[in-house]
LUMFI-585828 format. One line per 4 residues: number of its first residue (from 1); their letters; for each residue z, x, y of N, C-alpha, C. Coordinates in steps of 0.05 Angstrom, whole numbers. Layout:
BEGIN
NUM = A = Z/X/Y/Z/X/Y/Z/X/Y ~ ...
END
This chain:
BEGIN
1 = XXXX = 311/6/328/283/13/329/280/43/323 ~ 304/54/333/305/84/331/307/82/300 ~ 309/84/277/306/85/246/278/81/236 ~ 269/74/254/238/64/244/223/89/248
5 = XXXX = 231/108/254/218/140/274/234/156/246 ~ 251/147/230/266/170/217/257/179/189 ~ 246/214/185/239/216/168/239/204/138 ~ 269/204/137/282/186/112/282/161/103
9 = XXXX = 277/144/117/257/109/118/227/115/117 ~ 219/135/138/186/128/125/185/140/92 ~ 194/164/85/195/177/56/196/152/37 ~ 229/136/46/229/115/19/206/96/20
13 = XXXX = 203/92/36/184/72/50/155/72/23 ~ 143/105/34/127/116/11/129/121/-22 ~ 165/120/-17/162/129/-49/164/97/-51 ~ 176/71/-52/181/48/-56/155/38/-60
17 = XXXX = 125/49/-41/102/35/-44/88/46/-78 ~ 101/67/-84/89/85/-108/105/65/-127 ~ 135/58/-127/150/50/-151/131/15/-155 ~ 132/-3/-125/123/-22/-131/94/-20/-143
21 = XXXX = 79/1/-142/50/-4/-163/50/1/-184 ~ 70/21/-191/77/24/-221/90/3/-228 ~ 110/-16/-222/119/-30/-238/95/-60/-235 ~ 76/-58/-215/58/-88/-220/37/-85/-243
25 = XXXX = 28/-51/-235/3/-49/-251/0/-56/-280 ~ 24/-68/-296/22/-78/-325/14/-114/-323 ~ 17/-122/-297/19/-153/-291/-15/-153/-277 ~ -21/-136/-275/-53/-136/-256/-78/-136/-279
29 = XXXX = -96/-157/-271/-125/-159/-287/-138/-123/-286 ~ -152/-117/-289/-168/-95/-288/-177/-90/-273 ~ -189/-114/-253/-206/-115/-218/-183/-143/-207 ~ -176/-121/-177/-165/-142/-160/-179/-157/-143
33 = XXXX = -181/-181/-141/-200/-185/-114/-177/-180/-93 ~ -206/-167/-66/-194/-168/-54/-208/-169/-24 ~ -226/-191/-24/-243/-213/-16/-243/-238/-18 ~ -240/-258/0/-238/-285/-11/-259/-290/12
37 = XXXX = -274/-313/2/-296/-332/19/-299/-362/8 ~ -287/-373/24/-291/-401/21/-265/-403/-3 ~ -244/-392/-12/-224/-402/-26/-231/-383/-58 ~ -257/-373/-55/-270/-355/-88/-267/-332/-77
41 = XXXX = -256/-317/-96/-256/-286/-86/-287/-275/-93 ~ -297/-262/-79/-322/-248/-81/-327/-217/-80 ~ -302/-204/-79/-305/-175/-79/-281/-168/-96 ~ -287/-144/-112/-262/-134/-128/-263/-116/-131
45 = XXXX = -235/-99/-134/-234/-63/-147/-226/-64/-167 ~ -227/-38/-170/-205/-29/-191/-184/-30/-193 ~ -166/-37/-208/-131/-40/-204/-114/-6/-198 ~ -127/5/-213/-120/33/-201/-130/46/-176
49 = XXXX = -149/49/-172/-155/52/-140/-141/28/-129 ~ -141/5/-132/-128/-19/-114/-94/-7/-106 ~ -78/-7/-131/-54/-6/-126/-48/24/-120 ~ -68/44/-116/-59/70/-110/-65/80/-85
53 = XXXX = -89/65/-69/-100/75/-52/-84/73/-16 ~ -68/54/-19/-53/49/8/-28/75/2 ~ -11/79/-20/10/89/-21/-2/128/-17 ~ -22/133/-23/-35/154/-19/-36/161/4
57 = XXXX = -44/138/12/-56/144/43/-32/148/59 ~ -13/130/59/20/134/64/37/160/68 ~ 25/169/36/32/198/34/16/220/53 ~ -8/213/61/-22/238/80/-10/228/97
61 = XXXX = -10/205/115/2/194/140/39/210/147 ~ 48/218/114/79/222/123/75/255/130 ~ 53/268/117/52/283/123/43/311/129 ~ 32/285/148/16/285/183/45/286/197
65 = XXXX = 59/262/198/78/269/214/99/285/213 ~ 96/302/191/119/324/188/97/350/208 ~ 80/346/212/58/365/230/58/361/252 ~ 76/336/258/74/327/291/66/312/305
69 = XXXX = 38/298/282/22/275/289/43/257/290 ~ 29/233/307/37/212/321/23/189/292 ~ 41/185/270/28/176/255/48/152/241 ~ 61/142/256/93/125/237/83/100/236
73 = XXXX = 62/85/255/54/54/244/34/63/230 ~ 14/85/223/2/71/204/16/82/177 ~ 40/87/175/54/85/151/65/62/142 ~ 73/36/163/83/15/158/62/-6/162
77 = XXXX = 28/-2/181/9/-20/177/-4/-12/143 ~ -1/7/132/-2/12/105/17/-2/86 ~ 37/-1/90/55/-7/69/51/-44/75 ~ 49/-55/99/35/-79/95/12/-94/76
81 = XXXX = -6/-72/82/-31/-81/68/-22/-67/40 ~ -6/-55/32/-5/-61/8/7/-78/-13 ~ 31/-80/9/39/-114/-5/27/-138/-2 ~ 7/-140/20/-17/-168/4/-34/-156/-11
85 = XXXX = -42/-123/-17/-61/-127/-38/-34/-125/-67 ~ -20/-122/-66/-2/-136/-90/3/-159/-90 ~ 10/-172/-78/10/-199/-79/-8/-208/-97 ~ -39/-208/-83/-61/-221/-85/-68/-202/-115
89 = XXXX = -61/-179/-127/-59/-168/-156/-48/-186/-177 ~ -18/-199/-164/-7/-214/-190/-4/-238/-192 ~ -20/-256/-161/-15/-283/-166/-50/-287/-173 ~ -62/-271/-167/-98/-283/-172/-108/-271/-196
END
C-alpha cells in the first residue's frame, strides 16, 4: 500500500493517462458521450477536452502533492474516470 504514496507511480500513473489518450484519440468520434439515459447517450463533448481533461487534472493533483497537499486518491479517482471515459470513447 506503501507504493501507492510514491512519487514515481503517481508520475507514471500521469504520464500513462497522457500516452493512453494519445494513442485512442485516432479511434474516437469527434463527441464522446458521456451520458447515458435509458441505454441512449444524451450528453457529449469534445474528444479533446474528453480525453485531456482527467490527465490534466492528474497533473495539478501531482503537483499539489509535491507542495504537500494531501492529494494521491484524487490522482487514482482520476485516472479511473478516465479509463471509463475511454472506454466509453472507443466502444460507443
Amino acid at each position: 500500500m506503501k507504493s501507492f504514496f510514491d512519487i514515481k507511480v503517481m508520475t507514471a500513473v500521469v504520464i500513462l493517462s497522457f500516452l493512453l489518450s494519445i494513442a485512442v484519440m485516432g479511434f474516437c468520434p469527434l463527441h464522446i458521450p458521456i451520458h447515458f439515459n435509458g441505454g441512449h447517450a444524451d450528453r457529449f463533448i469534445n474528444k479533446y477536452v474528453g480525453l485531456l481533461i482527467f490527465p490534466v487534472l492528474m497533473t495539478v493533483a501531482l503537483l499539489l502533492q509535491k507542495l504537500e497537499f494531501k492529494t494521491v486518491w484524487g490522482i487514482y479517482f482520476c485516472a479511473l474516470l478516465h479509463l471509463y471515459l475511454l472506454y466509453n470513447a472507443v466502444v460507443a
